[in-house]
N, C-alpha and C positions, 0 to 999 in steps of 0.2 A: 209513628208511635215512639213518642220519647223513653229512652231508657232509666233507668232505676241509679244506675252506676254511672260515673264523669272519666273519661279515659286518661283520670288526670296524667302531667308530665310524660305527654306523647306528642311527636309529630302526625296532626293526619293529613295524608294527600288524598285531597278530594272536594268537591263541591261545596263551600262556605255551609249554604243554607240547607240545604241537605245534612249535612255534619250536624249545624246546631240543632236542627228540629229531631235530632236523636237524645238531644242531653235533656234532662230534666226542668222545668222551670225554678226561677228564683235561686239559681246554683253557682251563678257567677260574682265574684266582688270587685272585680277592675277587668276592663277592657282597654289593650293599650295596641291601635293600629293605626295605619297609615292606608288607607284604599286608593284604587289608581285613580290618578287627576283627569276626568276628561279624558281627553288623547295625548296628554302630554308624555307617556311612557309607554311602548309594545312590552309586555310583560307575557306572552304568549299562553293565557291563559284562559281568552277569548274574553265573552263580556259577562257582567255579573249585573245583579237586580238591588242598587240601592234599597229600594222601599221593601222589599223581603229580607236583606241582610235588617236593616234597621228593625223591622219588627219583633224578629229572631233576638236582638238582642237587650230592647224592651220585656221580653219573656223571660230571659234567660237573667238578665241583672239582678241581683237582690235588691232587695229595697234599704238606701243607702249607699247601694253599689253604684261605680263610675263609671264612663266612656269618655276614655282621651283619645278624640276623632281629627289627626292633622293631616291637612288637606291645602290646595291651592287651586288657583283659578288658570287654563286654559286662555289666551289671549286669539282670538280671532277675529281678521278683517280689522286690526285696532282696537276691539273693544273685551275684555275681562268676560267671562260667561258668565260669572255670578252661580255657578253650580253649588260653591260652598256654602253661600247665604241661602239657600234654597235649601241643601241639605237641612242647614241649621235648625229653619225652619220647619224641616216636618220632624226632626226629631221633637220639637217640642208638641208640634202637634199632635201627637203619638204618644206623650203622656211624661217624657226627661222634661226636667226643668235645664237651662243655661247657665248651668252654673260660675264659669268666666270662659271669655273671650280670649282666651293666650296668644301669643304672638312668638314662634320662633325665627329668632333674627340669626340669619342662617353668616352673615359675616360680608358676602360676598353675592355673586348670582352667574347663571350661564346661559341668562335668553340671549341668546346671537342678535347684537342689532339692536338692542331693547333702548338703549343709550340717549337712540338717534329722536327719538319720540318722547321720551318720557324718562322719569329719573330709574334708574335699574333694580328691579324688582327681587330683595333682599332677603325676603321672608313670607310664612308661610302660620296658618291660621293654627290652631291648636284650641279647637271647642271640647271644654269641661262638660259634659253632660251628667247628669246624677238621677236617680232614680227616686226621687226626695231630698231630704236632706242629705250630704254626706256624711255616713257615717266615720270614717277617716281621716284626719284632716294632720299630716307629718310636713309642717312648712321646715324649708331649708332656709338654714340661715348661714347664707354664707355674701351677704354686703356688705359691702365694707360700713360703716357708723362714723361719719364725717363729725360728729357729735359726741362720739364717745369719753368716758369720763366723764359726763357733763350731766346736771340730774334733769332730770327730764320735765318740761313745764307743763301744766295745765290745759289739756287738747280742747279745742272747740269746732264744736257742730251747727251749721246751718241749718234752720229748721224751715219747714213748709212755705213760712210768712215771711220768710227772708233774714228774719232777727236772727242773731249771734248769741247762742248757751254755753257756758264755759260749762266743761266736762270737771267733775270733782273724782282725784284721785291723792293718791299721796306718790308725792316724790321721789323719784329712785334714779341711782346713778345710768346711763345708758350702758349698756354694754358695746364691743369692737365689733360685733357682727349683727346685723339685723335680718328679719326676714327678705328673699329674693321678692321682687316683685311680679308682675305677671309676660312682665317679654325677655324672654330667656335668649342669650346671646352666648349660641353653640357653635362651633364652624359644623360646618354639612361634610359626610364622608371622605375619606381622601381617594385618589382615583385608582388606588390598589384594592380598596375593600370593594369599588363600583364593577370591579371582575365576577362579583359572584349575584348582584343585582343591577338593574338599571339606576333604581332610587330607591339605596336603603338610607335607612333614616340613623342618625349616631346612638351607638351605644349607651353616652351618656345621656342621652333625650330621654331615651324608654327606663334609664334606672334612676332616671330623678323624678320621673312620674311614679313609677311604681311606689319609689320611696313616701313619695308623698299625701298616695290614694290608697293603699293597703298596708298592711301587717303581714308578717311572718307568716308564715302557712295559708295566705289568703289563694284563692284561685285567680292566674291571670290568665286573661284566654287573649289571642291575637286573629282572627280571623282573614287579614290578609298578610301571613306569617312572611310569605317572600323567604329570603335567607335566613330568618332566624333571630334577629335581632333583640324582638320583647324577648321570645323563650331562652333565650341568651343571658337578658339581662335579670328576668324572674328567676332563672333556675340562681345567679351570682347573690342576689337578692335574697335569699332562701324564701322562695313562694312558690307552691305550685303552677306549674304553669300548661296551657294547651295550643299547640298550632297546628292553624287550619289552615293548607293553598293547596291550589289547582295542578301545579308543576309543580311535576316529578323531580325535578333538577332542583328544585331551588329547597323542597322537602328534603333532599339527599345534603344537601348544603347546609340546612339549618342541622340535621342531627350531628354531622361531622362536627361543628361549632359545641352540640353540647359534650361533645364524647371528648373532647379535651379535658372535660372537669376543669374549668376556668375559677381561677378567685374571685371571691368578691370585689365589687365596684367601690374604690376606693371607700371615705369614712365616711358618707351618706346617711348610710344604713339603720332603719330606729332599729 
């Protein structure tokens, strides 16, 4: 029986899906988590139910609301399990539209071996999911405008039948910074923060999502919270934020993280 009231900006340790089928539907505006990959991490929290976490949060998303769900593929016997595209898939099946395919290009990689077979696998999926349209939409503009000072020409669209429409606008100088595009090139934690998880995910991943998908006092909820990270980066963020894991340890770990009262994440921030 779901309750009336949202535990906003709490740690809870306990059961993902259990937790969510106690909040209200329609209460959440961003989802920003990482769920364990296959077997690629012991996170000592035993196993969890895809298809019940997803429904949970189909219920619980507002309409408009997002799920930024990054994830990677398990390599066994040589071949990728394809678990992520699968996910992909019943999310939409379940009623999210796909709203982009992101790519975190993590810099570097640490399959042992991976080399010897195949070119070294660098990065990791990042599926926009939305509950409809998004209501939110804070692009970051921070690329560099190889173009800048320069006024901008005439864009043109490919249509159905193959012919070329010149797009009519008026002219405007470019500016030095353009929107980011959809593969974000973050380096992956460094091996002093991997003390308090196996694979946390960087700080600045979860606050340039946030930035992106919600506003100021939005709810963000993290259901596989691990160390702390989204609720780290929501609470800097000024959003309310909820985490939900299994381990005690790693729940005792995330609130130590908020009880610092940390600054805001650099100048992102709408």
């Amino acid at each position: 029986m779901a309750t009336t009231k949202l535990p906003l900006d709490k740690i809870i340790c306990g059961d993902n899906v259990e937790t969510m089928r106690t909040f209200p539907s329609d209460c959440i505006d961003l989802v920003v988590t990482s769920p364990p990959y296959d077997n690629l991490r012991t996170y000592g929290g035993g196993t969890w139910n895809f298809k019940q976490v997803a429904a949970e949060l189909w219920r619980l998303v507002k309409p408009g609301g997002v799920v930024v769900w990054v994830v990677a593929d398990e390599t066994v016997d040589g071949s990728e399990t394809g678990t992520s595209f699968r996910q992909a898939l019943h999310f939409k099946d379940i009623g999210f539209r796909l709203h982009d395919t992101m790519i975190w290009d993590k810099g570097g990689f640490s399959a042992v071996g991976a080399v010897q077979i195949r070119y070294g696998p660098s990065s990791e999926y990042m599926f926009i999911f939305s509950n409809g349209k998004p209501s939110t939409f804070n692009p970051i503009r921070d690329r560099r405008n190889i173009h800048a000072g320069t006024k901008s020409k005439a864009a043109t669209v490919r249509l159905p039948n193959g012919s070329i429409k010149r797009q009519t606008h008026k002219s405007k100088l470019s500016g030095p910074l353009g929107i980011r595009f959809n593969v974000w090139n973050i380096p992956s934690e460094c091996s002093n923060t991997r003390r308090w998880h196996p694979a946390p995910f960087p700080l600045r991943l979860a606050g340039d999502h946030i930035v992106s998908w919600s506003n100021f006092s939005d709810i963000v909820l993290d259901p596989f919270n691990g160390s702390g990270t989204t609720t780290e980066a929501a609470y800097r963020m000024h959003r309310h934020y909820i985490g939900i894991d299994i381990a005690a340890e790693y729940c005792d770990i995330a609130r130590a993280r908020l009880a610092q009262k940390v600054l805001p994440i650099g100048d992102g921030d709408n």
